[in-house]
LOPAPA-598706 format. One record per residue: residue in three letters; z, x, y of N, C-alpha, C in turn. Coordinates in steps of 0.1 Angstrom, whole numbers, padded with zeros to 4 digits, always signed. Example, Ala and Ser with C-alpha at 12.3 -4.5 7.8 and 13.67 -1.06 7.14 Angstrom:
<batis>
ALA+0078+0132-0057+0078+0123-0045+0078+0132-0033
SER+0071+0128-0022+0071+0137-0011+0079+0129+0000
</batis>
This chain:
<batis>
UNK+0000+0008-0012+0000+0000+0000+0000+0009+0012
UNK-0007+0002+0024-0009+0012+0034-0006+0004+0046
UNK-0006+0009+0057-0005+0001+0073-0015-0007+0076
UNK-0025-0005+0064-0034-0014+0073-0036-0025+0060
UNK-0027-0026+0050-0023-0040+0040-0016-0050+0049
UNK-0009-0043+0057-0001-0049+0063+0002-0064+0070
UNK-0011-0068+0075-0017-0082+0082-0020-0089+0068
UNK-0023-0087+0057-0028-0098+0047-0014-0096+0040
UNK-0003-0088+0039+0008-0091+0030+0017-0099+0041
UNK+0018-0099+0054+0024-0105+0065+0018-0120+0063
UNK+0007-0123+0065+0000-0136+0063+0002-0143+0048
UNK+0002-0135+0041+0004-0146+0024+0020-0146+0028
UNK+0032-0140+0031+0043-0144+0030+0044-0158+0040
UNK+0038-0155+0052+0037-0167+0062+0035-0180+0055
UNK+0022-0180+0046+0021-0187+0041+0028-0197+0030
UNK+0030-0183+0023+0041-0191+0013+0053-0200+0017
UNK+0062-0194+0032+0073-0194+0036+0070-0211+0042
UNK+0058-0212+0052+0054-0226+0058+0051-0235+0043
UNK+0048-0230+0033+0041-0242+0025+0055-0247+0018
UNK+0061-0238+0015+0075-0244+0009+0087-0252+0017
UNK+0082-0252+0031+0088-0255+0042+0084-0271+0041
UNK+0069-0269+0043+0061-0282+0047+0059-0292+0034
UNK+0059-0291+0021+0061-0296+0012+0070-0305+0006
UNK+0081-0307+0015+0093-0316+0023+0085-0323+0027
UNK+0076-0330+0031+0069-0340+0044+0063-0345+0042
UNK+0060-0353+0035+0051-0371+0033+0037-0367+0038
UNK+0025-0367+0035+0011-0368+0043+0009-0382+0034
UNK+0007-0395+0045+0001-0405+0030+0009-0407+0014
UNK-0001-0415+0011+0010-0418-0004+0007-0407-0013
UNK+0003-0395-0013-0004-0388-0022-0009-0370-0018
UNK+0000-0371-0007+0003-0353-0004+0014-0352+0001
UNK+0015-0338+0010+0028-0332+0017+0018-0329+0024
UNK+0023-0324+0037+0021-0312+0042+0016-0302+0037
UNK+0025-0293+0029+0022-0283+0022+0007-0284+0016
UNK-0001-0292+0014-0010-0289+0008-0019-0287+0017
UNK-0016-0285+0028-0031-0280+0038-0029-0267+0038
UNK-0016-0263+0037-0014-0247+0043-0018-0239+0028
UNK-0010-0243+0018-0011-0232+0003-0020-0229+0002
UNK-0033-0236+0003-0045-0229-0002-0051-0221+0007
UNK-0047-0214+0018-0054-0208+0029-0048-0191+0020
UNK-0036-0193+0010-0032-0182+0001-0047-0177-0007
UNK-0053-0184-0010-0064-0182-0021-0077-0175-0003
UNK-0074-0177+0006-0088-0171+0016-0078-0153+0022
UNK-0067-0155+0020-0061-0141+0021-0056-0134+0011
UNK-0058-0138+0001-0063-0128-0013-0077-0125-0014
UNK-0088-0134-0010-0100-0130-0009-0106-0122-0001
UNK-0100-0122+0012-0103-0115+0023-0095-0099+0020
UNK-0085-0098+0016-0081-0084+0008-0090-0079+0000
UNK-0095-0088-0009-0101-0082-0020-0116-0081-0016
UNK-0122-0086-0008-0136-0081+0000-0133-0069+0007
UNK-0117-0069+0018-0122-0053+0028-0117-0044+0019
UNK-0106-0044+0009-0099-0033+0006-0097-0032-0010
UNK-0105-0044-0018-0106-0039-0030-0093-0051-0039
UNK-0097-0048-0055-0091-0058-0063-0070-0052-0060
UNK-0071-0036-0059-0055-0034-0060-0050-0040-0048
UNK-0052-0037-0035-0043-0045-0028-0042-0057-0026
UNK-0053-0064-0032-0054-0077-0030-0040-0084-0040
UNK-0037-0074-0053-0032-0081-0064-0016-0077-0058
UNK-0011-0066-0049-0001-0064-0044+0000-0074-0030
UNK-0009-0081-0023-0011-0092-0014+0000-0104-0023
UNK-0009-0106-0035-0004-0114-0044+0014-0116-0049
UNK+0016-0104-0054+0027-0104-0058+0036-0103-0048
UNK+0034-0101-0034+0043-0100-0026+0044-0117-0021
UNK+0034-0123-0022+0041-0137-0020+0044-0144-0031
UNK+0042-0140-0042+0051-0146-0056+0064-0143-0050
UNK+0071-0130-0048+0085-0126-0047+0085-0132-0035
UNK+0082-0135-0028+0087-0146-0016+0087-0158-0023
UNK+0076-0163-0025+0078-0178-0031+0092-0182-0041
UNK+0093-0171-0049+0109-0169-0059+0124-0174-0053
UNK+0118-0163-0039+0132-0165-0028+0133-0177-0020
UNK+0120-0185-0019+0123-0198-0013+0126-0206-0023
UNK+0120-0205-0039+0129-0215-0045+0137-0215-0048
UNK+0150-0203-0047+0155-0201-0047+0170-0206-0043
UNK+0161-0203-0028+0165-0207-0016+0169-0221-0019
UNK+0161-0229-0023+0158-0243-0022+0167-0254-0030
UNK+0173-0247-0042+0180-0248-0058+0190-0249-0047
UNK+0196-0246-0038+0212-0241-0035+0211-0254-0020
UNK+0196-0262-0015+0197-0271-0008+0201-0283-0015
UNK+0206-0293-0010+0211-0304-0019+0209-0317-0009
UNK+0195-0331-0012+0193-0333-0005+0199-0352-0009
UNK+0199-0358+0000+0206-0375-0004+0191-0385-0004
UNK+0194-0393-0013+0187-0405-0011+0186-0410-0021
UNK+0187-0426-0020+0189-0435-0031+0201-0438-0036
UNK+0207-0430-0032+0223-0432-0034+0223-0419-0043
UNK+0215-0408-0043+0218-0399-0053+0215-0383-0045
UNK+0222-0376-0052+0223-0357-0047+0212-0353-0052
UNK+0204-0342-0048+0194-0337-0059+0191-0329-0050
UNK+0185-0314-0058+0184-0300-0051+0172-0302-0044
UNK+0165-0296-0035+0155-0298-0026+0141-0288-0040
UNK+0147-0282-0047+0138-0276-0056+0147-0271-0066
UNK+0138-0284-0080+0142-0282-0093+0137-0271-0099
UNK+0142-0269-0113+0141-0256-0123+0128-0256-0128
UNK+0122-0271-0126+0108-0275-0134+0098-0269-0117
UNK+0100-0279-0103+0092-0271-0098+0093-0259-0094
UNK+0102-0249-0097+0103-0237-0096+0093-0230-0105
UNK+0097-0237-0115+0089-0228-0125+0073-0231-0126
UNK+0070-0241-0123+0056-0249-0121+0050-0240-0107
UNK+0056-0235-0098+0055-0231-0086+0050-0217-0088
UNK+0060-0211-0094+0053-0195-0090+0047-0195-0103
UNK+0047-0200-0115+0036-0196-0131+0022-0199-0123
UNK+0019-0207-0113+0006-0214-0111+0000-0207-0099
UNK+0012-0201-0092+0008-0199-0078+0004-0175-0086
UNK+0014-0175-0095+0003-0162-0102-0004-0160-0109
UNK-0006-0171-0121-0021-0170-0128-0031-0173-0121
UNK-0029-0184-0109-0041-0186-0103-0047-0174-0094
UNK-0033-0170-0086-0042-0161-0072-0049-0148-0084
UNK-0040-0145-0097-0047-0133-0103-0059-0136-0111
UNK-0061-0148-0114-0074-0152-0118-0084-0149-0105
UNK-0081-0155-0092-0089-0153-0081-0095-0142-0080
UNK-0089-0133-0080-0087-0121-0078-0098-0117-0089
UNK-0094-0116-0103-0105-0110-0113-0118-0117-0114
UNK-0118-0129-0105-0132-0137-0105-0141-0129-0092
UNK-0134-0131-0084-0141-0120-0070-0144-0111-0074
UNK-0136-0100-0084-0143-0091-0084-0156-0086-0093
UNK-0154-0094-0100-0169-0100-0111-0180-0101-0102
UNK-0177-0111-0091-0189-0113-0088-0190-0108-0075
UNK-0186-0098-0070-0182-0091-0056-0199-0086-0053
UNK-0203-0079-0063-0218-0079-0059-0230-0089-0054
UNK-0220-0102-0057-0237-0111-0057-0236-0121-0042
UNK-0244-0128-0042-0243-0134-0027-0233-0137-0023
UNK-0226-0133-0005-0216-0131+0000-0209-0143-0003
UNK-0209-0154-0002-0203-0166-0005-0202-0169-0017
UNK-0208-0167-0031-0203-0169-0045-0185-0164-0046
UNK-0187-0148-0047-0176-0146-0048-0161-0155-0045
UNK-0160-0161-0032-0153-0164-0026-0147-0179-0031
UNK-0156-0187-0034-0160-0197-0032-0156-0201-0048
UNK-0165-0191-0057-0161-0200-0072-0146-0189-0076
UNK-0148-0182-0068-0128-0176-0079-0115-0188-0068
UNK-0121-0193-0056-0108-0198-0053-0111-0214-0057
UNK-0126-0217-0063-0126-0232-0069-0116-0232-0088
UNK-0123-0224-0092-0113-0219-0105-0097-0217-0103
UNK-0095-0209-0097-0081-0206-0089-0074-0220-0089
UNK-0080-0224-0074-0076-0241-0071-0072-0247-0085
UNK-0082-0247-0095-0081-0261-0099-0074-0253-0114
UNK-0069-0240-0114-0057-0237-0124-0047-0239-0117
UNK-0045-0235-0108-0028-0240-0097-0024-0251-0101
UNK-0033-0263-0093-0030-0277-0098-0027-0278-0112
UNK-0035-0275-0122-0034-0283-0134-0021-0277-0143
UNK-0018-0259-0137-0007-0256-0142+0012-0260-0135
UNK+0007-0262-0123+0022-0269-0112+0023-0285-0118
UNK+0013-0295-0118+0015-0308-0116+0022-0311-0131
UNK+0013-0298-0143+0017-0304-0156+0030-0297-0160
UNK+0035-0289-0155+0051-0285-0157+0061-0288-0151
UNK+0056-0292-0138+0070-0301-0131+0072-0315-0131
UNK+0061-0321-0136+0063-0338-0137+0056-0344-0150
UNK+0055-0336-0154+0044-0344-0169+0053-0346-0181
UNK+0055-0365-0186+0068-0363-0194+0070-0358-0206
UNK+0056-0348-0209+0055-0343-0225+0068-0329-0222
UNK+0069-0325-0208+0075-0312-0208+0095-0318-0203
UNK+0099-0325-0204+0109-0328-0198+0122-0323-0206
UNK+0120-0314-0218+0123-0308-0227+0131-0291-0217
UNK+0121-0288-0205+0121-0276-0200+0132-0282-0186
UNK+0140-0290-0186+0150-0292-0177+0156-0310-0175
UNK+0162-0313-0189+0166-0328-0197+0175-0334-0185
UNK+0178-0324-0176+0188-0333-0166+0179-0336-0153
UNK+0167-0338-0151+0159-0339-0140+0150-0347-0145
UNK+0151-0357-0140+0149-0372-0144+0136-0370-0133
UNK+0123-0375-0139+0109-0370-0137+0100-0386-0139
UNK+0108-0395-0139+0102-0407-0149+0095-0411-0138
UNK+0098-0409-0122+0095-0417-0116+0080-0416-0114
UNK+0077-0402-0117+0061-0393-0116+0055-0400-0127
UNK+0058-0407-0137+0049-0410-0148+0045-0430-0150
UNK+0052-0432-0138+0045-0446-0135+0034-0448-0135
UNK+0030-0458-0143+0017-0458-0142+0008-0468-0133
UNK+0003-0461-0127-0007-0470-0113-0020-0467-0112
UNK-0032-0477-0107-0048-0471-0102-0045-0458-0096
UNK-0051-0450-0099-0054-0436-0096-0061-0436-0084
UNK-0048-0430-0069-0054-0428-0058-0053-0443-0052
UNK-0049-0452-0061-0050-0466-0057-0063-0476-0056
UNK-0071-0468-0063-0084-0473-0063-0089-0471-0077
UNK-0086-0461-0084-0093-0456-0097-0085-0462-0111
UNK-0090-0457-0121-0083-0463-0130-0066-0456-0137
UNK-0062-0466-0143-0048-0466-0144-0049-0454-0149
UNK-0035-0445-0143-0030-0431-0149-0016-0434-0142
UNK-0005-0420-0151+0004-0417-0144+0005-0411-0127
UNK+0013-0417-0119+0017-0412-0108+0012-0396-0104
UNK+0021-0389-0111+0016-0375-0107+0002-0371-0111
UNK-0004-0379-0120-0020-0374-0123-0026-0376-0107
UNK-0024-0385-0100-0027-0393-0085-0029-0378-0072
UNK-0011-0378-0075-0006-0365-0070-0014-0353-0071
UNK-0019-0349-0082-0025-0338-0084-0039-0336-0083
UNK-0047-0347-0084-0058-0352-0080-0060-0352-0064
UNK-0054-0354-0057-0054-0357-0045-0053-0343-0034
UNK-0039-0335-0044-0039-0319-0040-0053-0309-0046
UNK-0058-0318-0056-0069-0305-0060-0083-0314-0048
UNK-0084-0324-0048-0093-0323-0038-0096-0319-0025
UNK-0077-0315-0016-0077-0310-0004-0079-0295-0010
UNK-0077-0291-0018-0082-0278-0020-0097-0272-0021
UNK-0109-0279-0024-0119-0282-0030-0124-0284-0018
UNK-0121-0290-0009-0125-0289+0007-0122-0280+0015
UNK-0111-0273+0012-0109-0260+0018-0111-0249+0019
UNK-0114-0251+0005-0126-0236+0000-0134-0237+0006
UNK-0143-0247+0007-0157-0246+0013-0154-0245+0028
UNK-0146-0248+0037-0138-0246+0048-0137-0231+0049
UNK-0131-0227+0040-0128-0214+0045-0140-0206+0042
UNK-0147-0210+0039-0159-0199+0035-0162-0193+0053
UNK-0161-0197+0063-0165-0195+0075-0156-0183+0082
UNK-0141-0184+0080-0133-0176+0084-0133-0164+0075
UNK-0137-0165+0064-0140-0152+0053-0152-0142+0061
UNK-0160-0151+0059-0176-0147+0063-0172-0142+0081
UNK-0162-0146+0086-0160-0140+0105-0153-0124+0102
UNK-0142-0130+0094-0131-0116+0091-0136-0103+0088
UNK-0146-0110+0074-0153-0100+0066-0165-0089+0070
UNK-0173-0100+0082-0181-0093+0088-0178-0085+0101
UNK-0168-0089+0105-0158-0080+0115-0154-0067+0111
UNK-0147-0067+0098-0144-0055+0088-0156-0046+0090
UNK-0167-0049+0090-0179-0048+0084-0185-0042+0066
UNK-0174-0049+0059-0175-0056+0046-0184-0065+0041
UNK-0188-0075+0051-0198-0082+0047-0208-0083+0041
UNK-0212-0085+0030-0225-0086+0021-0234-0101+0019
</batis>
């Protein structure tokens, strides 16, 4: 790691720090907050891994896993009220759903970019954080609310995620959290393609750009 890692390992902790912040906060029946900011993680692992290569990109990475750890950490020891009931601001299930998804994915990103680092400037970027994206979701939504897993933390009562309702409120019947996670992988899926513009400014500023 060098002085000049420094702005992309500053910005993934930012990130991480606001998204576990903002993930508290109602957007609609079917996000947080949080879900606009986490994925901007997957355009500052990529923009590492365009100016300076797959290693610091993967130490980018791991420095906001060990942040993300300490906010859930953090979060276990918050204790929040409603319904007449106590409950930590972050359980052992999204903890664990939290950082397994938030490191196979950004390290999958990562080994997909560099696969295709050679080929048109926008591939790269674009299909490692669409793969990425849509391992996050499918590995977070199904370990912190899915009732096959309630085995991994029997005192965190999850039932309420597995109601079953039209999907999105419009689609066909699934559980609750299927909704949930559907809804987070499509703001993701939009943001990729979003972010392809601030990659392509940064990168060609570097003068990285291919």
């Amino acid at each position: 790691m060098t002085r000049a890692h420094l702005p992309g390992i500053i910005a993934m902790a930012m990130i991480v720090v606001a998204s576990n912040i903002l993930v508290q906060f109602l957007f609609g029946n079917w996000l947080t907050w949080g879900a606009f900011t986490y994925p901007l993680a997957f355009l500052v692992t990529d923009i590492m891994n365009r100016v300076y290569g797959a290693g610091p990109a993967r130490t980018v990475v791991f420095v906001g896993f060990v942040v993300g750890v300490f906010c859930s950490l953090i979060g276990t020891q918050i204790m929040l009220q409603g319904d007449g009931f106590t409950y930590p601001a972050v359980t052992f299930r999204i903890a664990i759903g939290s950082g397994l998804a938030f490191l196979t994915a950004q390290l999958m990103d990562v080994g997909i970019f560099s696969a295709l680092r050679n080929g048109t400037w926008w591939k790269a970027p674009l299909v490692s954080t669409i793969v990425g994206s849509s391992v996050d979701t499918a590995i977070f939504f199904t370990l912190a609310f899915s009732a096959s897993l309630t085995w991994l933390e029997p005192g965190n009562d999850v039932s309420w995620a597995g109601e079953v309702l039209p999907m999105l409120g419009v689609g066909p019947e699934a559980p609750l959290w299927v909704s949930l996670a559907v809804a987070d992988w499509m703001v993701k899926l939009t943001l990729a393609l979003i972010a392809l513009a601030p990659f392509r400014w940064v990168t060609a500023r570097a003068g990285t750009a291919t």
